[in-house]
RODREN-242137 format. One record per residue (C-alpha): residue in three letters; z, y, x. Coordinates in Angstrom, 1 decimal, m for minus. Layout:
N
+------+--------+--------+--------+
: code :     c3 :     c2 :     c1 :
+------+--------+--------+--------+
:  ALA :      Z :      Y :      X :
...
+------+--------+--------+--------+
% end
This chain:
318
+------+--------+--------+--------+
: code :     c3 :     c2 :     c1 :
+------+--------+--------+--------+
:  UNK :   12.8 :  m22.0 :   m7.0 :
:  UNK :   12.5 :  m18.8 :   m8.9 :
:  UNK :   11.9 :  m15.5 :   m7.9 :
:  UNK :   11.4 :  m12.4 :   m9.3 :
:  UNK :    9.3 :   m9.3 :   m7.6 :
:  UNK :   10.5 :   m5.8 :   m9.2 :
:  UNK :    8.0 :   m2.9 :   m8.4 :
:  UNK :    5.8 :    0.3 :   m9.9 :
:  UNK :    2.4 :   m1.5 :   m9.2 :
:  UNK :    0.6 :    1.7 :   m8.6 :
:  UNK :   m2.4 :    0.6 :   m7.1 :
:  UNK :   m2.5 :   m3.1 :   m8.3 :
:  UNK :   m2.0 :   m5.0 :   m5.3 :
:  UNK :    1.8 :   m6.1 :   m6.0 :
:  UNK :    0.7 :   m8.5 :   m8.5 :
:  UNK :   m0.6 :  m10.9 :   m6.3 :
:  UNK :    2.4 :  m11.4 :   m4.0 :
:  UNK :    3.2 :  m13.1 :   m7.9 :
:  UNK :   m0.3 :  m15.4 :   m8.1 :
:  UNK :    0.4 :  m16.2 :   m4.5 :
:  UNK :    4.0 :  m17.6 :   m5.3 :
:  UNK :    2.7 :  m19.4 :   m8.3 :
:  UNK :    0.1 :  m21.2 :   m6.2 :
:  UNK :    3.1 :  m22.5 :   m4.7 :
:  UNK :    4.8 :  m24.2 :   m7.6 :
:  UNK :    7.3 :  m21.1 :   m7.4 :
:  UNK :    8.5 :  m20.1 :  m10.9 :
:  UNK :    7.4 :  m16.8 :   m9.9 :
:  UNK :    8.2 :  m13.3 :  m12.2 :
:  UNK :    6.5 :   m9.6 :  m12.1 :
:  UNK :    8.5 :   m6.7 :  m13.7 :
:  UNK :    5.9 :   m4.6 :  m12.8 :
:  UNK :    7.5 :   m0.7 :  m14.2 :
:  UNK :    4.2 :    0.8 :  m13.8 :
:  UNK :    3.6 :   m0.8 :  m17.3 :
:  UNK :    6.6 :    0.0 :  m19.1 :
:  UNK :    6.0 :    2.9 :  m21.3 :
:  UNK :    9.1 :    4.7 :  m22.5 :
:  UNK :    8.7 :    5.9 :  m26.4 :
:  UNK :   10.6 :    9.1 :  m27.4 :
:  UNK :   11.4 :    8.6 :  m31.5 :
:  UNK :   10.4 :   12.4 :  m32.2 :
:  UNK :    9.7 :   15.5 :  m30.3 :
:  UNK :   13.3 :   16.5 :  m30.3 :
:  UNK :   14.3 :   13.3 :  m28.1 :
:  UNK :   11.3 :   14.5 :  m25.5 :
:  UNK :   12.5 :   18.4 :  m25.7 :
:  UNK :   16.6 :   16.7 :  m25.3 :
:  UNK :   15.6 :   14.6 :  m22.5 :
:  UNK :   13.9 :   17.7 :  m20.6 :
:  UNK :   17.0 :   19.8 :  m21.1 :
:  UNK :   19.4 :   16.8 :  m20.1 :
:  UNK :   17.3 :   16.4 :  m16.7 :
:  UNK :   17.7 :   20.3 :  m16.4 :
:  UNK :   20.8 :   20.5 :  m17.1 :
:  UNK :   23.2 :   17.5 :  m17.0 :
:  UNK :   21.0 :   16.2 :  m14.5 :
:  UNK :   20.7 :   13.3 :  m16.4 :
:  UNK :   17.1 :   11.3 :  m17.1 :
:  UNK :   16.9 :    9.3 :  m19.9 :
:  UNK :   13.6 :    8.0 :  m19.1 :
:  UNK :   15.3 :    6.7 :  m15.8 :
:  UNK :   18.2 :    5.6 :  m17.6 :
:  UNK :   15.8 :    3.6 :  m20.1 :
:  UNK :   13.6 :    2.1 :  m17.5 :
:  UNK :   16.9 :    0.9 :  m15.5 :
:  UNK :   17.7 :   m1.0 :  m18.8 :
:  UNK :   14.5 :   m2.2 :  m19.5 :
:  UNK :   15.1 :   m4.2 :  m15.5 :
:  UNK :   17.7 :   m5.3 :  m16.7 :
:  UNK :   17.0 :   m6.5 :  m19.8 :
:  UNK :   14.2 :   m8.6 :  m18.2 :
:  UNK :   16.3 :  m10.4 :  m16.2 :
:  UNK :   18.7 :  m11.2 :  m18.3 :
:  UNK :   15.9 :  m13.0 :  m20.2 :
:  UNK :   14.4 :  m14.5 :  m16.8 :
:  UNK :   18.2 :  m16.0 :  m16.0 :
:  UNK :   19.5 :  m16.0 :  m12.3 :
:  UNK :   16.9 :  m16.0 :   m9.8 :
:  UNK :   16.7 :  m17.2 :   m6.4 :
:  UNK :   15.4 :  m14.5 :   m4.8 :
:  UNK :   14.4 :  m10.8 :   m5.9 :
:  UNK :   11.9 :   m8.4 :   m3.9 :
:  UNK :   12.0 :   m5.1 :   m4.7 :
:  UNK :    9.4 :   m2.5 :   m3.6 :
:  UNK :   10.5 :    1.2 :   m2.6 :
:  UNK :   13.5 :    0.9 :   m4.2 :
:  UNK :   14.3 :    4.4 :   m3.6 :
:  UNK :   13.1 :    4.8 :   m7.4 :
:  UNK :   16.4 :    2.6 :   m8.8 :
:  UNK :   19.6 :    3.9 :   m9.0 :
:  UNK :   22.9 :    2.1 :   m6.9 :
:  UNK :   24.8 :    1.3 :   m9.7 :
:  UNK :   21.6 :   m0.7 :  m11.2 :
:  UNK :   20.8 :   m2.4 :   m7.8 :
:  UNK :   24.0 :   m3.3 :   m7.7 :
:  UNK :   24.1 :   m5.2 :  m11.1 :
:  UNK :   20.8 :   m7.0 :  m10.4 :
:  UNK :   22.2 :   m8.0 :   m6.8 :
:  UNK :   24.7 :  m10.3 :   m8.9 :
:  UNK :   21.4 :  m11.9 :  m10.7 :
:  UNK :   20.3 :  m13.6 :   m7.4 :
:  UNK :   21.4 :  m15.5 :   m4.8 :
:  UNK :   19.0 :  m13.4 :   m2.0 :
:  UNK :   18.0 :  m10.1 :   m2.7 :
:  UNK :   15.2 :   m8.4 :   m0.7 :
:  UNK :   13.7 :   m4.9 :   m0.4 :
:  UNK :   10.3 :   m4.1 :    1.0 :
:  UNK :    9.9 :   m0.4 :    2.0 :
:  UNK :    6.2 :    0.6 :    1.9 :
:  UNK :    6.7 :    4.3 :    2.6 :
:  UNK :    7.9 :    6.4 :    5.2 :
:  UNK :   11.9 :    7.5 :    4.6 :
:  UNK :   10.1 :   11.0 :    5.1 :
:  UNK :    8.1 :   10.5 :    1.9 :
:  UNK :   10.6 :    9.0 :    0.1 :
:  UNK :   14.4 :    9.1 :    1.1 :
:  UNK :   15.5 :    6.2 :    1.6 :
:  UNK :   19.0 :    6.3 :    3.6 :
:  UNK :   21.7 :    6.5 :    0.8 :
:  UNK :   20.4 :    2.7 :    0.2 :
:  UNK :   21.0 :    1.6 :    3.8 :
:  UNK :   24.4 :    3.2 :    4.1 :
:  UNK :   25.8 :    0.3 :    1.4 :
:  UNK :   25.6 :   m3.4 :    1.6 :
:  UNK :   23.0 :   m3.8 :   m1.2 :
:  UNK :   20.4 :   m6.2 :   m0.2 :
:  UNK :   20.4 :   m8.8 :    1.7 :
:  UNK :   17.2 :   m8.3 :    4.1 :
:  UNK :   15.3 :   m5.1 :    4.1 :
:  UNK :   12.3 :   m4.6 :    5.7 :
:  UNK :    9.5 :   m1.6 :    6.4 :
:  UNK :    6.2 :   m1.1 :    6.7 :
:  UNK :    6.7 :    2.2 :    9.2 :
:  UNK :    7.6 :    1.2 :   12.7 :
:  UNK :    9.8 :    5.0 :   12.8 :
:  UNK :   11.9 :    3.4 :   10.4 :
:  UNK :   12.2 :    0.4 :   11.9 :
:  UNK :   13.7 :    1.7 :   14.9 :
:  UNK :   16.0 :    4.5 :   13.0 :
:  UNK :   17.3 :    2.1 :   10.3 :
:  UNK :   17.5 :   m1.0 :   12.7 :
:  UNK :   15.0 :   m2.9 :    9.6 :
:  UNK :   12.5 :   m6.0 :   10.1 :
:  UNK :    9.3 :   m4.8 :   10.2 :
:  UNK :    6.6 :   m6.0 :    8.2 :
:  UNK :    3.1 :   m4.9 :    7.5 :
:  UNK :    1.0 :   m5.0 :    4.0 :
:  UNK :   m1.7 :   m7.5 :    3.5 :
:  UNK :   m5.0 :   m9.5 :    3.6 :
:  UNK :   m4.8 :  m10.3 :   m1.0 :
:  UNK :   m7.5 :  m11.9 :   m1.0 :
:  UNK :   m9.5 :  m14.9 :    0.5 :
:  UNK :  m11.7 :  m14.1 :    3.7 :
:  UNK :  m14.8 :  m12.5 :    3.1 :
:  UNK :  m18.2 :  m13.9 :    5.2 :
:  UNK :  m20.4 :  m10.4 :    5.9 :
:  UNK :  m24.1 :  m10.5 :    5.5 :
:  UNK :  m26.5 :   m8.3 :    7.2 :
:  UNK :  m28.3 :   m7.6 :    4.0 :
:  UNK :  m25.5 :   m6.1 :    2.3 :
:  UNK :  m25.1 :   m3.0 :    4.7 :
:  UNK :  m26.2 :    0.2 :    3.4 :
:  UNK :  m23.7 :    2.5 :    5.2 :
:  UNK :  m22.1 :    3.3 :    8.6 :
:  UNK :  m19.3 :    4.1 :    7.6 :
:  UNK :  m17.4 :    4.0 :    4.0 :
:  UNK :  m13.6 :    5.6 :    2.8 :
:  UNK :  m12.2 :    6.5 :   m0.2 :
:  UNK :   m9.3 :    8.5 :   m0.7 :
:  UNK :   m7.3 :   10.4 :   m3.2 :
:  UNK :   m7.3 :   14.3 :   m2.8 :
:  UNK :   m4.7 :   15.5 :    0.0 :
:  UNK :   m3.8 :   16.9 :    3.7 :
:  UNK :   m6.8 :   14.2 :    4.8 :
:  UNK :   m9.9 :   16.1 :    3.6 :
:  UNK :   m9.7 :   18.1 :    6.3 :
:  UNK :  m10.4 :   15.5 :    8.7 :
:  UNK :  m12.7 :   13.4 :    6.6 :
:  UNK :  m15.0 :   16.9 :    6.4 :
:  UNK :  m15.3 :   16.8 :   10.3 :
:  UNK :  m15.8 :   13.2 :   10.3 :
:  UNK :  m18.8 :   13.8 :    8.0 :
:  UNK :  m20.5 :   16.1 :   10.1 :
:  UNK :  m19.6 :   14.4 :   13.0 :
:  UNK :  m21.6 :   11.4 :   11.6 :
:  UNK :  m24.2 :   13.4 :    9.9 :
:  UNK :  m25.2 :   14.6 :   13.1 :
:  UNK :  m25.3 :   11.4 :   14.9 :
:  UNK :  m27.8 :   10.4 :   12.3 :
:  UNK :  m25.1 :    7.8 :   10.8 :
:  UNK :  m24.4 :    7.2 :    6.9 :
:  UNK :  m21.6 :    8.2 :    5.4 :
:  UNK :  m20.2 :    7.1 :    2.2 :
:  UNK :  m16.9 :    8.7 :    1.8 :
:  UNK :  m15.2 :    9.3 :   m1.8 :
:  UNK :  m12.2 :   11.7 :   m2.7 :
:  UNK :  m10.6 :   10.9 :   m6.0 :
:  UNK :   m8.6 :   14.5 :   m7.6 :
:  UNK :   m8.4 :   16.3 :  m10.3 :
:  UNK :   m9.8 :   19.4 :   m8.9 :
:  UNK :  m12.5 :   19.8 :   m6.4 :
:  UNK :  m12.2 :   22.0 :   m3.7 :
:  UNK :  m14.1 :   24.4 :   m2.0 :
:  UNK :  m15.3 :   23.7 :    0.9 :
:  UNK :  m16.1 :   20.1 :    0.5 :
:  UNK :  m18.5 :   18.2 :    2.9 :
:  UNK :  m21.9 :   17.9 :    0.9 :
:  UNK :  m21.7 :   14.4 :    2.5 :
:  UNK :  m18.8 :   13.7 :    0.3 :
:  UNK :  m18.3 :   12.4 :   m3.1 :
:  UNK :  m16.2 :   13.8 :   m5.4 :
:  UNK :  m14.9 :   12.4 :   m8.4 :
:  UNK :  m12.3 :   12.5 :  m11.0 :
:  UNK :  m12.4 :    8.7 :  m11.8 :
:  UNK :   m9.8 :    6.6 :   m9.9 :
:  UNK :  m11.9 :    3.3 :   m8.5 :
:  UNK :  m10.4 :   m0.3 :   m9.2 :
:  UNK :  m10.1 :   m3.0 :   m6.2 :
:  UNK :  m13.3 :   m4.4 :   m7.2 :
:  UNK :  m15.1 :   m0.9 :   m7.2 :
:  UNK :  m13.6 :   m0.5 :   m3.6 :
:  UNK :  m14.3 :   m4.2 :   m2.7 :
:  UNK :  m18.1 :   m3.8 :   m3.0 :
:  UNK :  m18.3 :   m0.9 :   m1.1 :
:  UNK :  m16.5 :   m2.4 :    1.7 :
:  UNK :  m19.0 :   m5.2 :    1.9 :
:  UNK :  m21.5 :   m2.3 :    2.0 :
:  UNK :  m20.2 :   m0.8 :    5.4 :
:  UNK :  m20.6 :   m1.8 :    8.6 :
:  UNK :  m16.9 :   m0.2 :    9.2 :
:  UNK :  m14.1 :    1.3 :    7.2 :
:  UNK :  m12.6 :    4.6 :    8.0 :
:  UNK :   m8.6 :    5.0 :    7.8 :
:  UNK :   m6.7 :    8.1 :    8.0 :
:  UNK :   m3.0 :    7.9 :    7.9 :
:  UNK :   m1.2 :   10.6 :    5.8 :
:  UNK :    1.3 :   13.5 :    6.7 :
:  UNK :    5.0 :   12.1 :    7.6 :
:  UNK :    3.6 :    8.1 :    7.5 :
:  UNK :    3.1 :    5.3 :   10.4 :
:  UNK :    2.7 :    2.6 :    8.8 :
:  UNK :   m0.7 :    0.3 :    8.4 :
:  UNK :   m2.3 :    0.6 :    5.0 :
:  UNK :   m4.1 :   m1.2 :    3.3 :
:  UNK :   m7.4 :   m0.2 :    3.7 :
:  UNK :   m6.3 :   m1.6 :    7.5 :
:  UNK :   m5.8 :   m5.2 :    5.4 :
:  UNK :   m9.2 :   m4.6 :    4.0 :
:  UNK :  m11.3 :   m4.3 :    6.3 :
:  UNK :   m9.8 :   m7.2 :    8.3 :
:  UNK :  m10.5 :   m9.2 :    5.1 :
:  UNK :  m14.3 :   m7.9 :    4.8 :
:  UNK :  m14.2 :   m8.3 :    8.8 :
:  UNK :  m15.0 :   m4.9 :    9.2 :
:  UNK :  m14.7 :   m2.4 :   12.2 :
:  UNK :  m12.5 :    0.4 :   11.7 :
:  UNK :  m12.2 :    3.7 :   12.3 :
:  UNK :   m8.6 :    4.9 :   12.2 :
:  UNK :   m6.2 :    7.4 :   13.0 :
:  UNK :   m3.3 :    5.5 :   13.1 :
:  UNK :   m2.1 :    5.2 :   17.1 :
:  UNK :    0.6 :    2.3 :   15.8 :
:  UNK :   m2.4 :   m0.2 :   15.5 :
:  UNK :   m3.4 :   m0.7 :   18.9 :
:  UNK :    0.5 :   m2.5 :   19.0 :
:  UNK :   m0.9 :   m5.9 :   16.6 :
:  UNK :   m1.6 :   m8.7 :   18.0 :
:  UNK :   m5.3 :   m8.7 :   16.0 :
:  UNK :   m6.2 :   m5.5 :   17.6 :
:  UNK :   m9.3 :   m5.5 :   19.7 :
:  UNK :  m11.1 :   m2.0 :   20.8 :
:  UNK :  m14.5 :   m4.1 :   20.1 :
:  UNK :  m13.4 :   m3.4 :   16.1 :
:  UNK :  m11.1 :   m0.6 :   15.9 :
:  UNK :  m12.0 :    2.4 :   17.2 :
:  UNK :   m8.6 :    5.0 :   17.7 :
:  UNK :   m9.5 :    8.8 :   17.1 :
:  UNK :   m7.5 :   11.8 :   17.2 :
:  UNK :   m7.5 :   13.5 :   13.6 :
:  UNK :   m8.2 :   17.1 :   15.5 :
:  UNK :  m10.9 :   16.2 :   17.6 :
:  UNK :  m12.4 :   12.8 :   16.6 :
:  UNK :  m14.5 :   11.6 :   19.2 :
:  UNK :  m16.7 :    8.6 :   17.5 :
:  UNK :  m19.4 :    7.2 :   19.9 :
:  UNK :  m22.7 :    6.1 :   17.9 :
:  UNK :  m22.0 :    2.6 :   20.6 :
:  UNK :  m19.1 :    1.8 :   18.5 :
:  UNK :  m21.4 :    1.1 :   15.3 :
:  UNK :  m24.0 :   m1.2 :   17.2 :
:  UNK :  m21.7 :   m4.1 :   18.6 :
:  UNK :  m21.2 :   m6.9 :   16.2 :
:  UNK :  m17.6 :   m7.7 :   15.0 :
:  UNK :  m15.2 :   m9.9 :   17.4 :
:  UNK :  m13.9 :  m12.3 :   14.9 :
:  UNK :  m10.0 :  m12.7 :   14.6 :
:  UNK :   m8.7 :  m15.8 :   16.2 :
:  UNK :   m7.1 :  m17.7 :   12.6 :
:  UNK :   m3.9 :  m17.7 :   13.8 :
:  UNK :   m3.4 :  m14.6 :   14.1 :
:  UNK :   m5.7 :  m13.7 :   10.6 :
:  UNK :   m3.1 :  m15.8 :    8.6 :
:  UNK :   m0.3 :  m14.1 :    9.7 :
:  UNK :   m1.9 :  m11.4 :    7.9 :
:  UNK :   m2.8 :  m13.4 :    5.3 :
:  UNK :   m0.8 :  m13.2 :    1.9 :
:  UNK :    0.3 :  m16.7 :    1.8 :
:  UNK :    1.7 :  m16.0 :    5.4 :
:  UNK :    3.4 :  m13.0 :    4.5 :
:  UNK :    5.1 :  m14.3 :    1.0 :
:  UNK :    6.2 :  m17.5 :    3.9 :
:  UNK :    7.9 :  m15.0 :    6.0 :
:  UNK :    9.5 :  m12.6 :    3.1 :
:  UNK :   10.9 :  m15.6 :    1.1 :
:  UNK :   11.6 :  m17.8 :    4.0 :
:  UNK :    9.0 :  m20.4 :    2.4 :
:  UNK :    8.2 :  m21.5 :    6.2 :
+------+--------+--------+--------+
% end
């Protein structure tokens, strides 16, 4: 079988849907467009190409990065199945061409259709299954929902390695505001924090309690830090539903979790013994929640989560 996975790999974590279909024998492909650089020959193509999105509407940097998916395919040959992520970024005359370079072709929307607009896809027959992260667009678009995932192996915890209460990190946005009261909520409860905003500026008002810093962290830097916390803090974004990753993560670590996000109380692995639902106004976080021990996940329900259960169900692998 071969498959191909199409996607901007923004925060690394699409690569190893890939690895995972490779452990399976799967002649498995990643055009991964976060790594596709597009050169301009001189100055005057970059100042032509500002004026032609200005003014023609017309993006040559689109229209180049649309070729380059192409191109790739070509080379790969016809696959069985192709997976595209957000595919709100491609235009419907290319996902129309690739459709005719597979036999199934799949689209996995992890964003909210507020974020990123996603209905002028929906209204045409171009893919074959499409399914969301954001249980909103589930029910408007009539799509298969489907969370993110656990990407790596289950992680064992050890007493020794806690150092904090409570860890997040972040990038700058509408969130600070309720990370700065969960600070001082914490703070005054005699709890560690280790919370981390990533941004370019930093800006006033800023919880002493939190870090600030310019440099975006990798999954291992994040990874380490986890294993550092006795529980993981989540805080769902303006005009989003959906679980995140950092959900994924802590389930991994088999970490409690603080999050905002009402939608998780409807899994099957919730349990208010780990994951503690506040409101984002008025977080209410007992000091109680941090001195029970983590109920482990009954395994059946963990591999569902699991990214060898989750390429099973996309790809039909079962």
């Amino acid at each position: 079988m071969k498959i191909c996975l199409i996607s901007f790999d923004f925060w690394n974590y699409d690569h190893h849907i890939v690895d995972a279909l490779q452990k399976k024998g799967i002649v498995a492909h990643h055009i991964n467009l976060r790594g596709y650089k597009h050169q301009y020959p001189t100055i005057f193509h970059r100042i032509g190409n500002f004026f032609n999105k200005l003014i023609l509407k017309k993006n040559t940097k689109k229209i180049k990065r649309e070729e380059y998916i192409l191109n790739e395919l070509a080379a790969l040959g016809k696959q069985d199945q192709i997976l595209i992520i957000n595919p709100e970024i491609i235009s419907v005359s290319t996902h129309k061409k690739i459709k005719k370079l597979t036999n199934r072709y799949i689209a996995y929307l992890y964003d909210s259709s507020k974020r990123r607009p996603i209905s002028h896809l929906l209204e045409i027959e171009l893919f074959d299954t499409v399914f969301s992260f954001d249980p909103e667009d589930v029910k408007t678009y009539n799509l298969i929902p489907l969370t993110n995932y656990i990407y790596f192996e289950k992680k064992i915890p050890k007493i020794g390695d806690v150092k904090y209460d409570c860890f997040t990190i972040s990038y700058l946005d509408e969130r600070l505001e309720t990370m700065n009261r969960i600070a001082e909520i914490l703070k005054q409860k005699n709890l560690k924090s280790h919370f981390v905003v990533v941004g370019k500026n930093k800006p006033d008002g800023i919880h002493p309690n939190i870090i600030f810093t310019e440099e975006r962290q990798n999954q291992q830097q994040v990874h380490l830090e986890i294993n550092k916390s006795k529980t993981v803090l989540d805080l769902l974004r303006d005009e989003q539903a959906g679980l995140s990753f950092r959900i994924f993560e802590a389930l991994g670590f088999q970490k409690k979790i603080i999050t905002s996000n009402k939608y998780v109380q409807e899994f099957d692995f919730y349990n208010p013994e780990n994951i503690l639902i506040i409101d984002p106004e008025n977080p209410d976080i007992p000091k109680s929640f941090f001195e029970t021990p983590y109920v482990p996940i009954p395994q059946e329900i963990y591999r569902k989560y699991s990214l060898e259960g989750w390429v099973e169900d996309v790809f039909n692998l079962k």
